[in-house]
Every structure is written in structure tokens, then in C-alpha cells.
N, C-alpha and C positions, 0 to 999 in steps of 0.2 A: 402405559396400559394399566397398570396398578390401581391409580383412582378411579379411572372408567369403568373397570372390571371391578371395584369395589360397589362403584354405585348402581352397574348393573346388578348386582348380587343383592344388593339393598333393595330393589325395586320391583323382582321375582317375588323375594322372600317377605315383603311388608307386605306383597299382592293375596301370601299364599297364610297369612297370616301369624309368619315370623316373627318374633321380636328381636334383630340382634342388633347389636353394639357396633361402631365404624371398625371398632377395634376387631372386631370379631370379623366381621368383611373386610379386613384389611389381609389377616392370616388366610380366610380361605381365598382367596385374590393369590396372593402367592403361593397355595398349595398347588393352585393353576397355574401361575406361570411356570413353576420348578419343570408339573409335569411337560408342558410343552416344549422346553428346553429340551427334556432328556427325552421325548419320545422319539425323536428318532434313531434312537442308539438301542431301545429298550421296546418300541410296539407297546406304550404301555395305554393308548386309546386312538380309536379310530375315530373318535369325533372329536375336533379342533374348532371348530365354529364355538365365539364366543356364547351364544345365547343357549348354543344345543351343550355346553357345558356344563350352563351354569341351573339349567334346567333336566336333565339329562344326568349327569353325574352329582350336581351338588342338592337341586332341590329331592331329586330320588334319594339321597342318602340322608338327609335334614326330616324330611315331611313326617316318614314315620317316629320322626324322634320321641312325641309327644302319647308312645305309646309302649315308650321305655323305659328302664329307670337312670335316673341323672347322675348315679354315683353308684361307686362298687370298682371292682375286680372288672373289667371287661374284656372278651376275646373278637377278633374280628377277622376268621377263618378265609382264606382265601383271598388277603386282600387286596391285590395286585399294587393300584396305583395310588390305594388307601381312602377306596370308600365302600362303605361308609364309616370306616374308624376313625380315620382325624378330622373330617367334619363333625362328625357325632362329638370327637373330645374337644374340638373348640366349642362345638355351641353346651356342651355341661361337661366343663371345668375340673369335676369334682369325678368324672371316671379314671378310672388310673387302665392306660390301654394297653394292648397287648395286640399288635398288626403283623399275625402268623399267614409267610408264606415258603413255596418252594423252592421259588426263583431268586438264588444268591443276588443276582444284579438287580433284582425289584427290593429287596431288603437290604441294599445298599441306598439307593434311590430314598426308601421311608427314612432311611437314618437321615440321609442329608436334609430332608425335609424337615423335621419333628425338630433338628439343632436350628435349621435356618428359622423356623417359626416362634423356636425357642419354645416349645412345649416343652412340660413339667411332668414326668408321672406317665408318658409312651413310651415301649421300646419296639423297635422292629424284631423277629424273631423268623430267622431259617429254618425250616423243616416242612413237615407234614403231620396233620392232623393229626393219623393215627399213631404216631412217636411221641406227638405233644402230649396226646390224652394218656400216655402212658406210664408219665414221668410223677413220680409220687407227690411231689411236690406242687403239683396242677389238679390232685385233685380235691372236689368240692371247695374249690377256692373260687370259680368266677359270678357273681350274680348276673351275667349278661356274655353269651355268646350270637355273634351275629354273621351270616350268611348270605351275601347279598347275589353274587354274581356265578354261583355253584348250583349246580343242579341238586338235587334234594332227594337223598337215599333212605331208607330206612335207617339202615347202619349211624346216620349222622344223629340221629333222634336219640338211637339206642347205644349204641356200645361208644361214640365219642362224647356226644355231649350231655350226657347224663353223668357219665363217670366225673368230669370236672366244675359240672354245674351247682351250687349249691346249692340247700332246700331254700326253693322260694328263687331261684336263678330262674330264668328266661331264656332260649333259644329264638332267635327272630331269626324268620329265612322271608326274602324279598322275590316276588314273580310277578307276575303278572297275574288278572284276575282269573282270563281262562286258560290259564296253563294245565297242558297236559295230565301234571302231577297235581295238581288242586283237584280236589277230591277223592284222590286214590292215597296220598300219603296224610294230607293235610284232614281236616275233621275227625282224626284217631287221636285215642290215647296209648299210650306206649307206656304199660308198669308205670315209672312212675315221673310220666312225661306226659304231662295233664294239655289238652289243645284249649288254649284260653280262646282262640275264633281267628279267622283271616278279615286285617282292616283294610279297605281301599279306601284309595285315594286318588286322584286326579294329577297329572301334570299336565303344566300349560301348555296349548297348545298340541296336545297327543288323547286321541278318542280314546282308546283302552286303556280301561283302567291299569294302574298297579296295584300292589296287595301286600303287606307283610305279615305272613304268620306267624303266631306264636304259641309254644309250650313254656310250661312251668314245671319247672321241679318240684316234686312235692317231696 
């Protein structure tokens, strides 16, 4: 499955105007397999289908890369089965990650993954948000926190991610284009959590768009 699932991932992502490396489809090929190994122990996705994977979990977490920064301090809040943090840190090398969740057995699951892929500069990390945002040591330290699969509070804008964010840090949260909360929380600025715009994007084969927005620390 490895090489199939490799060159299917090559062939989305060269579609979608990706550049990556075999090597680099090689690791997320088996961040795929790991997951389907363990999902039935863990419910860590309900889509198993190779195409709706690789389109669906990896090109949704890839696409908006190029509207990120490729290096820093990064946090990847809620990350269950690790996206978009360990696709983001294969395809730019040069993030040192940080994949915060709640669920002891899913931050078990990232560690086996991040060792099996031999990633450099990840660590899985147990807790909750607001215990992490609160730890001296996390704050104004990350230039990138990201939200992919959490619903989007105020609170998250204000009192988590600003406190650990540093000036010129980024908060990206992923929805869809007409979601609910697009417009009510999204086109604000928050003191001093500046709304750089909501970018869409297209995945193959799905009419509505996606979106990821973002604030800046200033």
C-alpha cells in the first residue's frame, strides 16, 4: 500500500499545485497508514477511503500551507490524529512542532508516529489549551498556532492564543467558506489580534469551498 498511497499523494498534490519530494510522500503515506492501524482502537477518523484521505485530511491540511510561515515555534491545538501538524511539519522542515491534545491515547498514537517517521523537532503534548496557554514558559514563544478541526470561540483569539503568540505570530483556524462563525467571529480584530482575511480554497472533487483564517499578533 505504501508506494500506491505514495503516488496517489503525488498526483492530488502535483494536481493541486504542490511541490513535494517522494521522500516527503513517503512519510505522509505512512502517517496514513499508522493512522488506519490504530483507528480502531482509537475512532481517530471516519474516513478510510484512500482518495477521501488523501484529499480530505491531507490535501485540507497541506493547501493552506502556503499562507503560512515555514519556520518558528508552532502549536497545532486540538490535533487529534495530527492534522494539520505533521503534514504541515513534513512538507516545512524548518517548524519545530508542538501537537496539543486531551486525549492521553491520541498523544500516545502522535508519539508513535513522529518516532516511526523519524521526525526531528515534534513533540506530542497532553492537556488542554487553556493549562498550556498558561504555563510561563509558552508564553510569546510560538510564531504559528493552528486550529483545524475546533469550533472557533472568541476566548481562543483572546485569552489563549494571544497570550502565547508572538509579535508577528499567526493564529490560522480552518472552516469552511459558509460556516456559521465566518462573519460573526472571523473579519474582527481582537486588541491586538489583527484579522489578516479568510483564504479559500478548493478541494478536489467537493463544491464548497474551504477557508483558513487568520490573525496576527501584533
Amino acid at each position: 500500500m505504501d508506494n500506491e498511497f505514495a503516488d496517489l499523494i503525488l498526483k492530488f498534490t502535483d494536481k493541486a499545485g504542490i511541490a513535494l519530494t517522494g521522500e516527503q510522500a513517503h512519510l505522509l503515506s505512512l502517517h496514513i497508514q499508522l493512522m488506519l492501524q490504530w483507528n480502531t482502537r482509537l475512532n481517530l477518523t471516519r474516513i478510510t477511503g484512500r482518495e477521501e484521505i488523501a484529499v480530505k485530511h491531507l490535501l485540507d491540511s497541506i493547501l493552506p500551507a502556503k499562507f503560512l510561515p515555514s519556520s518558528g515555534n508552532a502549536l497545532d491545538v486540538g490535533t487529534g490524529a495530527g492534522f494539520p501538524g505533521i503534514p504541515l511539519k513534513i512538507v516545512y522542515p524548518g517548524l519545530e512542532m508542538v501537537l496539543l491534545d486531551s486525549s492521553r491515547k491520541k498523544v500516545s498514537f502522535l508519539a508513535t508516529v513522529a518516532a516511526a517517521l523519524g521526525l526531528k523537532k515534534i513533540r506530542a503534548v497532553h492537556g488542554r489549551w487553556q493549562d498550556f496557554s498558561g504555563v510561563g514558559e509558552h508564553l510569546a514563544k510560538f510564531q504559528l498556532i493552528t486550529m483545524r478541526a475546533l469550533k472557533l470561540e472568541p476566548e481562543h483569539i483572546t485569552s489563549l492564543a494571544s497570550p502565547v503568540l508572538a509579535p508577528g505570530g499567526f493564529l490560522a483556524w480552518w472552516g469552511s467558506s459558509g460556516e456559521g462563525g465566518r462573519g460573526k467571529l472571523t473579519d474582527k480584530t481582537y486588541s491586538d489580534m489583527v484579522f489578516q482575511g479568510g483564504f479559500n480554497y478548493l478541494l478536489p472533487g467537493i463544491q464548497q469551498e474551504r477557508s483558513v483564517c487568520i490573525w496576527k499578533k501584533t
